[in-house]
C-alpha positions in Angstrom: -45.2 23.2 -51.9 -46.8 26.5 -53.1 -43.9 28.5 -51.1 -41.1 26.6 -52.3 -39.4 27.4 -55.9 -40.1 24.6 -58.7 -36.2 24.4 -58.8 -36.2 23.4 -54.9 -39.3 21.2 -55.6 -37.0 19.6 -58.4 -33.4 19.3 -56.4 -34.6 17.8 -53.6 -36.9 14.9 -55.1 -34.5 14.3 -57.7 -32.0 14.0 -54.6 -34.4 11.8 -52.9 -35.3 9.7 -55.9 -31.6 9.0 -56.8 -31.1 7.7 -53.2 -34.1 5.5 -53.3 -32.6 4.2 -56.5 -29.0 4.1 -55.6 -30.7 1.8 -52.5 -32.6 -0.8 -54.6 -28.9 -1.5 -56.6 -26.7 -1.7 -53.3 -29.3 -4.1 -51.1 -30.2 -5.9 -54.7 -34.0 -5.2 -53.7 -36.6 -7.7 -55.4 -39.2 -7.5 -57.3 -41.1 -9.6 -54.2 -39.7 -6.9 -51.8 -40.6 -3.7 -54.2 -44.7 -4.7 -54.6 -44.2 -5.3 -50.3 -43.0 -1.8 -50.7 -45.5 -0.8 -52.5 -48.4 -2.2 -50.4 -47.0 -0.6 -47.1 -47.5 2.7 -48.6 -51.4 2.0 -49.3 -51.4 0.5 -46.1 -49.9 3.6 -44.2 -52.3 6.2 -45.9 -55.4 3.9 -45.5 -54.7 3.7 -41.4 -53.7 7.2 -41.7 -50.8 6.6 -39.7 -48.2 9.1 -43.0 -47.6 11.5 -39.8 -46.8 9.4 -37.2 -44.5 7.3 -39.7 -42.7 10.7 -40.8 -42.5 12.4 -37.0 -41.4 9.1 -35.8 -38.5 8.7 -38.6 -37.7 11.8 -40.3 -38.8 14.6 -38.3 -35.8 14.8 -36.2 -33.9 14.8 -38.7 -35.1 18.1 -40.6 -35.4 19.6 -36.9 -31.7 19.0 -36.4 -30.8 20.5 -40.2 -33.2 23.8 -39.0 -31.3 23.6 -35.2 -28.1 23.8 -37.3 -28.0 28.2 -37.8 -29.7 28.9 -34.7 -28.4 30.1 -31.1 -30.9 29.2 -29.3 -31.0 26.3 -27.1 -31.1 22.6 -28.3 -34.6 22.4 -29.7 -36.7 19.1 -30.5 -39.0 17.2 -32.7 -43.1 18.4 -31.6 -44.3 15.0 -32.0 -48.2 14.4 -32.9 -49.8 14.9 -29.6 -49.6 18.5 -29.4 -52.9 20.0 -28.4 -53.3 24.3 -28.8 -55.5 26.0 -26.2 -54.1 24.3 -22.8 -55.4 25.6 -19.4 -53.6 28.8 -18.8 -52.3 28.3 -14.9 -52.6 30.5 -12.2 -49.7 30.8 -9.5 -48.4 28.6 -7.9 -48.2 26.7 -11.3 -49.4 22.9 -11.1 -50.5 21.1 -14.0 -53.8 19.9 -14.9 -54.6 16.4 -13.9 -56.8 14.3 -11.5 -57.1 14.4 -7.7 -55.7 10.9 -7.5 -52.9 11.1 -10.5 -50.8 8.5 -9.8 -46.7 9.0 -10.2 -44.2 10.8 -8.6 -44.3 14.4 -8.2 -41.8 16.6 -9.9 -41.0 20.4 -9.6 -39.6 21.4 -12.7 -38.2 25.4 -12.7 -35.7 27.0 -14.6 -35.6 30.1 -16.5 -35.9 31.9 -19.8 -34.0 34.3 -21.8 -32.4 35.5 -24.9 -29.3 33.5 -26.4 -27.2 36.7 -24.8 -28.8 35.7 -21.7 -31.3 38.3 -21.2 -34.6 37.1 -19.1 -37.4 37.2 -21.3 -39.6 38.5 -18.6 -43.4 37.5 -19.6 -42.4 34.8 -22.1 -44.9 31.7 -21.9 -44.5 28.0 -22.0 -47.0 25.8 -23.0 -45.5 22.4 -21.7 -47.4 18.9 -21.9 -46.4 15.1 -21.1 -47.8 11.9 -20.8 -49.5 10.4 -17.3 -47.9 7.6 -15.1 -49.6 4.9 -17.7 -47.5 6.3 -20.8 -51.0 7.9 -22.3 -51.7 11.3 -23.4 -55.2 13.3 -23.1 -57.7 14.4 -25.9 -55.5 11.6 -28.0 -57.6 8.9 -29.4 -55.3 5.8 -29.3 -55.8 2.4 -31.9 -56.8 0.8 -28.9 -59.2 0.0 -25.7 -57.1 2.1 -23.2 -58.5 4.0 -20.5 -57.8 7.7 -21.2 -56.9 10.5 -18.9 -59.8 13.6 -18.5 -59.4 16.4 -21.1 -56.6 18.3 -20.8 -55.3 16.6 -18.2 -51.4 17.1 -17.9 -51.7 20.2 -20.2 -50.7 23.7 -19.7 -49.4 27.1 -20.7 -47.9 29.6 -17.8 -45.7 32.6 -17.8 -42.4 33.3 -16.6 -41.8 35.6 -14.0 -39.7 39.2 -14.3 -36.6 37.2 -13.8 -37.5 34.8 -16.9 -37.8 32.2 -14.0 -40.5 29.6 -13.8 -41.2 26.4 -11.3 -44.6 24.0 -12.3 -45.6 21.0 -10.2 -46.6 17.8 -12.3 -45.4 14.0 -12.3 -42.5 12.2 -13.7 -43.7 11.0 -17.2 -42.8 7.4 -17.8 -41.7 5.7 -21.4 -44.2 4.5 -23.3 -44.7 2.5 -26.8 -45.5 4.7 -29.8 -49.1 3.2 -31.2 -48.1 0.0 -32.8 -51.2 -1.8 -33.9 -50.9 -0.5 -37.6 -48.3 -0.4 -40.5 -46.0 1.8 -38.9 -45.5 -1.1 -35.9 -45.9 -3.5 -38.0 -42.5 -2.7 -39.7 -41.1 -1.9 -36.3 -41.1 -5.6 -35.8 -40.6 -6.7 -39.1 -37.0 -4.7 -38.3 -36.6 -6.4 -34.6 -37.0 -2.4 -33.5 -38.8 -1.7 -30.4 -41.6 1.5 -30.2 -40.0 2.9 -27.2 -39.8 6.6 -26.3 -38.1 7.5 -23.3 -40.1 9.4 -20.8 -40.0 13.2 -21.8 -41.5 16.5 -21.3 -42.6 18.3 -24.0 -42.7 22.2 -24.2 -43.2 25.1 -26.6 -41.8 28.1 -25.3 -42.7 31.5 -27.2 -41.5 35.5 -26.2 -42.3 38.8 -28.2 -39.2 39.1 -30.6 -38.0 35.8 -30.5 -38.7 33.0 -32.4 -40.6 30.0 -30.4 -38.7 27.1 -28.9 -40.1 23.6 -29.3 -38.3 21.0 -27.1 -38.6 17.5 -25.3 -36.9 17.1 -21.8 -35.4 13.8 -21.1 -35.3 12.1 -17.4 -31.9 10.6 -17.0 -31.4 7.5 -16.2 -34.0 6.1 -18.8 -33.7 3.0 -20.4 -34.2 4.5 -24.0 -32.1 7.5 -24.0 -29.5 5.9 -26.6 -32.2 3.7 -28.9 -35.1 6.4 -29.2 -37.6 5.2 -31.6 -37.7 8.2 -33.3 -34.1 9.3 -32.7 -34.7 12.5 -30.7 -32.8 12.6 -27.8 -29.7 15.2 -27.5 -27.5 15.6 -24.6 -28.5 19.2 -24.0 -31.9 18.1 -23.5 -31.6 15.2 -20.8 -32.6 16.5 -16.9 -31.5 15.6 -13.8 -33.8 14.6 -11.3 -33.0 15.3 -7.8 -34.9 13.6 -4.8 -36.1 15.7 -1.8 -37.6 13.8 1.3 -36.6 16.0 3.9 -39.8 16.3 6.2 -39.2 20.6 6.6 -39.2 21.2 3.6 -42.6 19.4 2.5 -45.1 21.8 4.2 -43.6 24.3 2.8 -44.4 22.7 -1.0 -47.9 21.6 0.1 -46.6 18.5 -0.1 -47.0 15.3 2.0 -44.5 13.2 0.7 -41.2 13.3 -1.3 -40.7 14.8 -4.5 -37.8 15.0 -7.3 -36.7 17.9 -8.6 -35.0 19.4 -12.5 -34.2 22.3 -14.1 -33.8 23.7 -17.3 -32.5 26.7 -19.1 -34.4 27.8 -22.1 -32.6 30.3 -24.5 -34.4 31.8 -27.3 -32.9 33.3 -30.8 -34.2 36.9 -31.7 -36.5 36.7 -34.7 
């Protein structure tokens, strides 16, 4: 808080105080329920799990209220596996990952540029996703799970002159946020389920501009209208095309179909 003014500090938790009273009156909240309250609170800052509780609930939320006076393109919530230093690729862009990664392999391009719709030639995109099993590298999970090799789906690259891009990967899959601890716990204590729907996740940056941070949606998902963490906007959600024309596939180094999508990323002017 040592940016924000003691009168901010003071409007906004006396905003949030008065509706975490103005809740206890309506819903008649018990003294039983208030001390269970009270305990999930320990029990989130023992497990450590007070980030992935507010990301999950709350952080698209304030991304939409900062989304609100920009022109950019629709931006999203970072989420908590965000990892700095990825790989930086070499052309023909593919992403980090094993010799055998199992999914299907997408070509994702599209292109960069100002909200005017200049190309941002040279801007870079640091984009990473989860594997076919719905896990994430360098990530250590509540859980026994077999994890994918360092870096592995991780990656920063740089738009051409034209502001255009294309990066070979996989199609990302949903997957269950970590539910073992408080924050799943009260996922089922609601009836909720932990889904995200499958996304890619990308941070895109130019000199001048103020960075992007996004998730790209597949469509068709089954969670695109009951996110767990309520993140998913229209603007965001790709459509994936399937290519299995035998011609074409040498050409791609390829030896079997692939899917396609695009996206347009436009970044405000700082």
């Amino acid at each position: 808080m040592t940016t924000t003014s003691q009168e901010r500090v003071a409007t906004v938790v006396a905003a949030l105080m008065d509706a975490i009273r103005a809740t206890i009156v309506d819903q008649r909240v018990t003294y039983d329920e208030y001390n269970a309250a009270k305990q999930y609170a320990i029990d989130l800052g023992e497990a450590g799990e007070w980030p992935l509780f507010a990301d999950v609930f709350f952080e698209a939320t304030v991304e939409q209220v900062e989304a609100a006076t920009s022109d950019a393109s629709d931006g999203a919530i970072e989420g908590p596996y965000f990892i700095p230093g990825a790989t930086q690729l070499e052309k023909p862009y593919v992403m980090p990952m094993r010799e055998d990664e199992p999914g299907e392999t997408l070509l994702f391009s599209g292109t960069v540029a100002s909200a005017d719709g200049t190309p941002l030639a040279g801007a870079q995109i640091d984009m990473w996703h989860s594997d076919h099993y719905g896990t994430y590298s360098d990530i250590p999970y509540p859980d026994d799970r077999e994890l994918p090799p360092s870096g592995n789906l991780r990656g920063r690259f740089t738009v051409d002159e034209n502001g255009h891009f294309e990066v070979r990967t996989i199609i990302p899959v949903p997957y269950e946020i970590p539910k073992t601890g408080p924050t799943g716990a009260m996922l089922a204590a609601a009836g909720w389920h932990a889904y995200r729907p499958a996304h890619l996740h990308a941070i895109v940056t130019a000199p001048g501009h103020k960075s992007l941070t996004c998730q790209l949606y597949l469509s068709e998902d089954p969670y695109l209208d009951s996110d767990v963490a309520g993140a998913v906007k229209p603007g965001l959600v790709l459509t994936l095309e399937k290519h299995s024309d035998p011609g074409d596939l040498p050409a791609r180094n390829l030896d079997g179909p692939y899917f396609s999508a695009s996206h347009a990323f436009r970044l405000a002017k700082s």
